[in-house]
BAVEX-718264 format. One record per residue (C-alpha): residue number from 1; z, x, y negated. Coordinates in nm, 4 decimals, padded with zeros to 6 digits. Layout:
{NUM, {Z, X, Y}} ...
//
This chain:
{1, {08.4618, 09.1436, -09.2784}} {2, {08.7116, 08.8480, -09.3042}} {3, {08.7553, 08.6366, -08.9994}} {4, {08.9503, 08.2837, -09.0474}} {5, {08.9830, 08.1424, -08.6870}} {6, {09.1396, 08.2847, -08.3994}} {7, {08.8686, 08.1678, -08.1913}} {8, {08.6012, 08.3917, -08.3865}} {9, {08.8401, 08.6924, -08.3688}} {10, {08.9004, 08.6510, -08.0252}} {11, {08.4966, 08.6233, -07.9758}} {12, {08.4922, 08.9160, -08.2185}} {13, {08.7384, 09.1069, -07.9927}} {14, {08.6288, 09.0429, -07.6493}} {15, {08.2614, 09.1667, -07.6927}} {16, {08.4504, 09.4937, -07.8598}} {17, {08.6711, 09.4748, -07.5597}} {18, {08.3897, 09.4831, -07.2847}} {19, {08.2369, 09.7874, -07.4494}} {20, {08.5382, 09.9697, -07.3556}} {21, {08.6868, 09.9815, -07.7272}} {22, {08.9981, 10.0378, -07.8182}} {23, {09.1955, 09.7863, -08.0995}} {24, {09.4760, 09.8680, -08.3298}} {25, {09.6844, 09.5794, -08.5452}} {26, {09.8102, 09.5829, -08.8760}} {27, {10.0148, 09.2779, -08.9428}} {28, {10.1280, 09.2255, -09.3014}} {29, {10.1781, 08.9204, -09.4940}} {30, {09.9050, 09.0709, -09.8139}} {31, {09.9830, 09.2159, -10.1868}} {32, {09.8747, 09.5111, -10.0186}} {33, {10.0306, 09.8685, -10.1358}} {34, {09.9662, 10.1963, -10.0790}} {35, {10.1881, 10.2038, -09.7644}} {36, {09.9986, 09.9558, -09.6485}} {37, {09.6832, 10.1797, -09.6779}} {38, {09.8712, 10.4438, -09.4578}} {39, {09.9462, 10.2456, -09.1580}} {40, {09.6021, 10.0881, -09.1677}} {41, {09.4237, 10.4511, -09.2060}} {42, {09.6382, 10.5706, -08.9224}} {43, {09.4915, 10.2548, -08.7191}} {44, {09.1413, 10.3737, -08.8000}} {45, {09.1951, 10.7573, -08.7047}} {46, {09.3432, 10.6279, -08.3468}} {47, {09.1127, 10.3137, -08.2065}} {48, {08.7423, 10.2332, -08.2625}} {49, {08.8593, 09.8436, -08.3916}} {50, {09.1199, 09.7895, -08.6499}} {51, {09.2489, 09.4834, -08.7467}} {52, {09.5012, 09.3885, -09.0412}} {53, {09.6365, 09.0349, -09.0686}} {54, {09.7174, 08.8774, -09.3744}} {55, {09.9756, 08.5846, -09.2822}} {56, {10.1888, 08.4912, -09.5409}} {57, {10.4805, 08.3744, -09.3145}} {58, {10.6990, 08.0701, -09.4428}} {59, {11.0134, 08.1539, -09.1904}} {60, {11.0701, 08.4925, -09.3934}} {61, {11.1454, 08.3034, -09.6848}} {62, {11.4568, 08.1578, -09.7391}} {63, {11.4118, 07.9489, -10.0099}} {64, {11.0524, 07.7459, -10.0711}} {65, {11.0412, 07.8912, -10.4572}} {66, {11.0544, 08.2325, -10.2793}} {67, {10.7066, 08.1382, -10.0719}} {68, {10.5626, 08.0068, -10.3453}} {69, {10.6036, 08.2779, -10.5840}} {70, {10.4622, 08.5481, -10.3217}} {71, {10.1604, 08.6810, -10.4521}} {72, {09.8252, 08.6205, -10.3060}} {73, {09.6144, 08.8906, -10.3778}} {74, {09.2985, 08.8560, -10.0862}} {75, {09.0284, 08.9811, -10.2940}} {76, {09.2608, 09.3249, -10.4392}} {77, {09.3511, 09.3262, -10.0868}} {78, {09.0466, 09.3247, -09.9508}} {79, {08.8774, 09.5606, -10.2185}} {80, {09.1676, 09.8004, -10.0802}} {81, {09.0725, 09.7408, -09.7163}} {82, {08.6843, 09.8033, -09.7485}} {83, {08.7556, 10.1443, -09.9294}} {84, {08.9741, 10.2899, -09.6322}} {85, {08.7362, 10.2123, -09.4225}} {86, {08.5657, 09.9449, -09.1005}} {87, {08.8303, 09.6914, -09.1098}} {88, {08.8508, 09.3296, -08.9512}} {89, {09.0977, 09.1385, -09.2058}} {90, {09.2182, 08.8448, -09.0050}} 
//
């Protein structure tokens, strides 16, 4: 499941929230790699909701050419995601 808005997630979250669940974060900025696979398994094995960002982030990038050339892989990334398991990519 892909959620765009902060305002869904948050709806999203909260109803998980009241149940009693517990929430684990991924942040990454996408291209995801095997390392990213690990931390986001380990988020799975240790809370009911997992969540992985993928927020390409301008300020880590000196130079515009740099932010531009980043790859922007959602659908690999999210193919990736779905296999390791109930993720919300956000």
């Amino acid at each position: 499941m892909i959620v765009f808005t902060i305002a869904n997630l948050q709806k999203r979250l909260n109803k998980e929230r009241a149940k009693g669940k517990t929430i684990g974060f991924t942040p990454t900025m996408g291209a995801l790699h095997d390392g990213h696979g690990a931390l986001v398994s380990l988020s799975i094995e240790q809370n009911d909701i997992s969540i992985v960002s993928i927020f390409v982030n301008p300020t880590q990038f000196n130079e515009k050419k740099d932010l531009n050339n980043y790859p922007r892989t959602l659908k690999s990334d999210e193919k990736l995601l779905n296999k390791l398991g109930n993720v919300i990519i956000f």
